[in-house]
C-alpha positions in Angstrom: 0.0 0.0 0.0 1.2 3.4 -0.9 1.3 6.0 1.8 -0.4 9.8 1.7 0.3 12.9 3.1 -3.5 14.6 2.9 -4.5 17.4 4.0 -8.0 17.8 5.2 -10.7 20.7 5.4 -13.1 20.6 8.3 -10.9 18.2 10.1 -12.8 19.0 13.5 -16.4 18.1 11.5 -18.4 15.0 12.3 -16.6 13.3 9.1 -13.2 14.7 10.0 -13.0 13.6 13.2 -13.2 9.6 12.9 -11.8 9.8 8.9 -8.2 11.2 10.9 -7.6 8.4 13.3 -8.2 5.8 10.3 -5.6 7.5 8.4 -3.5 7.7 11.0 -4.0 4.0 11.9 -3.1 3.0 8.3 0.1 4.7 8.1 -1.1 7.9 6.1 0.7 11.5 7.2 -2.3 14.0 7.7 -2.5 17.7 8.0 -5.6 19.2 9.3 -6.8 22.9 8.7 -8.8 24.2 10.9 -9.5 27.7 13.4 -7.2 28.3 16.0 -9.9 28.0 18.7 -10.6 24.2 17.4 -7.0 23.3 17.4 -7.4 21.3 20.5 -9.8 18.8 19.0 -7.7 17.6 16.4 -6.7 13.8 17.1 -2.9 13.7 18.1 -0.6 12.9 15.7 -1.8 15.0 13.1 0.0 17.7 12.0 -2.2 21.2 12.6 -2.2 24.2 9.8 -4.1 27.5 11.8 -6.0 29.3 8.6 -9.2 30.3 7.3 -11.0 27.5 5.0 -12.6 30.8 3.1 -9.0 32.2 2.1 -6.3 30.3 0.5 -4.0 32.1 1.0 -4.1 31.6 5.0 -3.2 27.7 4.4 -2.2 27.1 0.0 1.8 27.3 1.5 0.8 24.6 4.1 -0.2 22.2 2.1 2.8 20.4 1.1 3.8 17.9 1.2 0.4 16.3 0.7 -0.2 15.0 -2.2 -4.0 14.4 -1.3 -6.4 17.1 -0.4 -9.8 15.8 0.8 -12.7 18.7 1.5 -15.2 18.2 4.3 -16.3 21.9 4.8 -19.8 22.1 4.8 -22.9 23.4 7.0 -23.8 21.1 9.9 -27.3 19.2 9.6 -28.3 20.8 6.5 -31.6 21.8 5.7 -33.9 23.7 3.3 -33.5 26.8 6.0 -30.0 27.1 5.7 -29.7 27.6 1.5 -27.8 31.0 2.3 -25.0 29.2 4.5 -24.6 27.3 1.2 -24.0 29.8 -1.0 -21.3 31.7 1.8 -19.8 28.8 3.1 -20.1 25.7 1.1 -19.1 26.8 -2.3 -16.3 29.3 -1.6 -14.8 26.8 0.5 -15.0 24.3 -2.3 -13.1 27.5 -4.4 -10.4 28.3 -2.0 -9.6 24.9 -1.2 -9.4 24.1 -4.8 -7.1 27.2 -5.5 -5.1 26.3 -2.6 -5.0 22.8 -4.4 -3.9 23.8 -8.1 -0.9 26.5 -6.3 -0.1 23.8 -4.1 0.3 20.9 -6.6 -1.9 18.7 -5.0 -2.1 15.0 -6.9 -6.0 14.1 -5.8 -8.7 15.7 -4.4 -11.3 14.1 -2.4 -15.0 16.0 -2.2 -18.1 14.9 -0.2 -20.5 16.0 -2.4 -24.2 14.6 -2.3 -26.5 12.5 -3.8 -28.0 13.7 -7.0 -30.8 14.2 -8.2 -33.0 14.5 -5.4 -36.9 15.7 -4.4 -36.1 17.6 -1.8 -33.2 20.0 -0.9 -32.6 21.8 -4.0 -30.1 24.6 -2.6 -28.0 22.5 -1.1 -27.8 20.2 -4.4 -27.2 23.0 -6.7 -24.1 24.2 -4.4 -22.7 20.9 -4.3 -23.2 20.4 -8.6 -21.0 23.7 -8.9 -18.7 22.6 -6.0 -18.6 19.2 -9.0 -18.2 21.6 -12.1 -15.8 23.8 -10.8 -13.6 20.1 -10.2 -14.1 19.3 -13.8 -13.6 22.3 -15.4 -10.5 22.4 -13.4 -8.7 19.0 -14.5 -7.8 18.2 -11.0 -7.9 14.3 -11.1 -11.2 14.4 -8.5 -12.9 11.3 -6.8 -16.6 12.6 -5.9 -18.5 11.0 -2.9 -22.3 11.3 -2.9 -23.9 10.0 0.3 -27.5 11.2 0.9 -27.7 11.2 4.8 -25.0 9.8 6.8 -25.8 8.0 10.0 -24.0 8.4 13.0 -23.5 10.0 16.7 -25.8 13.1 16.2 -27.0 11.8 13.2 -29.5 9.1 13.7 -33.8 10.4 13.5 -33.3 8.9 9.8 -33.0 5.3 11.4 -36.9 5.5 11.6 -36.9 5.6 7.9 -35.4 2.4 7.0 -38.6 0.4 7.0 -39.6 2.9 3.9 -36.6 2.8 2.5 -37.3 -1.2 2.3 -40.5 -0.9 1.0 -39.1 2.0 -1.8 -36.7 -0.9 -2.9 -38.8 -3.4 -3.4 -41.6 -1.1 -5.9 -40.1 -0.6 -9.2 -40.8 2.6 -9.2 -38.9 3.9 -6.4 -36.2 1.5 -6.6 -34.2 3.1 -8.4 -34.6 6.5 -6.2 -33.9 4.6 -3.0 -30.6 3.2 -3.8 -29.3 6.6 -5.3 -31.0 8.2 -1.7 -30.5 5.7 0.4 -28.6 6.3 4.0 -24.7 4.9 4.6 -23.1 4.8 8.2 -20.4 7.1 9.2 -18.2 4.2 9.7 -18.9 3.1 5.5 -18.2 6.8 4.4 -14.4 6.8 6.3 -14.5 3.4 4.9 -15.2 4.8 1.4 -13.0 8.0 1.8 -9.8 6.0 3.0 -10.5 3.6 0.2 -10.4 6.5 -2.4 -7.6 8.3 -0.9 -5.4 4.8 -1.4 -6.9 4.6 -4.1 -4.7 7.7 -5.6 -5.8 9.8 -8.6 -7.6 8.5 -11.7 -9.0 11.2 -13.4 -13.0 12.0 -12.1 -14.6 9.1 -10.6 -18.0 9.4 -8.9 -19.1 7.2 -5.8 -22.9 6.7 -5.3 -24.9 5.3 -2.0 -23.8 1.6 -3.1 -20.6 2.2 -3.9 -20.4 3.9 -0.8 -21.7 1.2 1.4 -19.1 -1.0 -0.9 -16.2 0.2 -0.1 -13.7 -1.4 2.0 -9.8 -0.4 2.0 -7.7 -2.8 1.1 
């Protein structure tokens, strides 16, 4: 297995926080980003870059040597009330980070996008489809996670929808929707993030729900 040096945004986040130790454990270097007033909650062992995740130029120069940048910014349990935290948070952060990328010459970069198209949620879909275009039109070699709803500590009302989410599988014609929509653990997406960070870059490759809950590192 190759080793990384990556370099994570919103490395205190609910992702962040259990994707670092299983870097860490495997071997990989990590750098976190994050305020100085969250400093403390970064796992040890990780090496810890102070800047502003809106700015590149508070962290681009701290980047190396990572090879691997992997961009977990985002608003905290998103809804249709928070469509202007999108717009000022999510997608500039997906613009510095990937400026701070490019200057840096970062190999791979990793985004937590989401799962597409969808009902419900339209602002927060449309931010994360030009957080996707703006990797594209860049020619960064990108690996794009899409998860719907990730269960976990914090995280769990949607455990009372599983028993529709079976019955959506089983009707042809929402069987299609509830596999593309359909809820992963936190444990599958670090599962799913490590396994594309080994992976290493391979031009744009996309990761739905079941690919998702498929992924195991090797």
């Amino acid at each position: 297995m190759t080793h990384h040096c990556v370099f994570i945004t919103g490395a205190t986040g609910y992702m962040g926080r259990s994707l670092i130790p299983a870097l860490l454990a495997r071997g990989h270097g990590v750098r976190a980003l994050v305020r100085e007033a969250s400093a403390h909650r970064v796992p040890p062992g990780t090496e810890i870059i102070v800047g502003n995740a809106l700015d590149p130029a508070t962290f681009s120069s701290s980047i190396a040597p990572a090879d691997t940048l992997v961009h977990l910014i985002g608003t905290p349990h998103p809804s249709p009330a928070k469509a202007a935290s999108f717009r000022d948070v999510d997608l500039p952060s997906v613009d510095a980070a990937l400026t701070a990328a490019l200057a840096s010459g970062v190999e791979h970069f990793v985004y937590v996008s989401v799962a597409q198209p969808a009902p419900v949620m339209q602002a927060y879909v449309a931010v994360r489809q030009a957080g996707e275009a703006r990797l594209r039109a860049s020619a960064i070699a990108s690996t794009i996670l899409r998860p719907w709803y990730v269960l976990g500590p914090g995280h769990r009302w949607p455990y009372l929808l599983r028993p529709v989410y079976a019955l959506f599988a089983l009707l042809p014609p929402t069987r299609e929707g509830s596999r593309r929509l359909g809820l992963v653990t936190l444990e599958q997406m670090v599962n799913a993030l490590v396994s594309s960070i080994e992976a290493g870059p391979g031009g744009v490759r996309i990761i739905d729900v079941p690919g998702i809950r498929a992924a195991k590192p090797a």
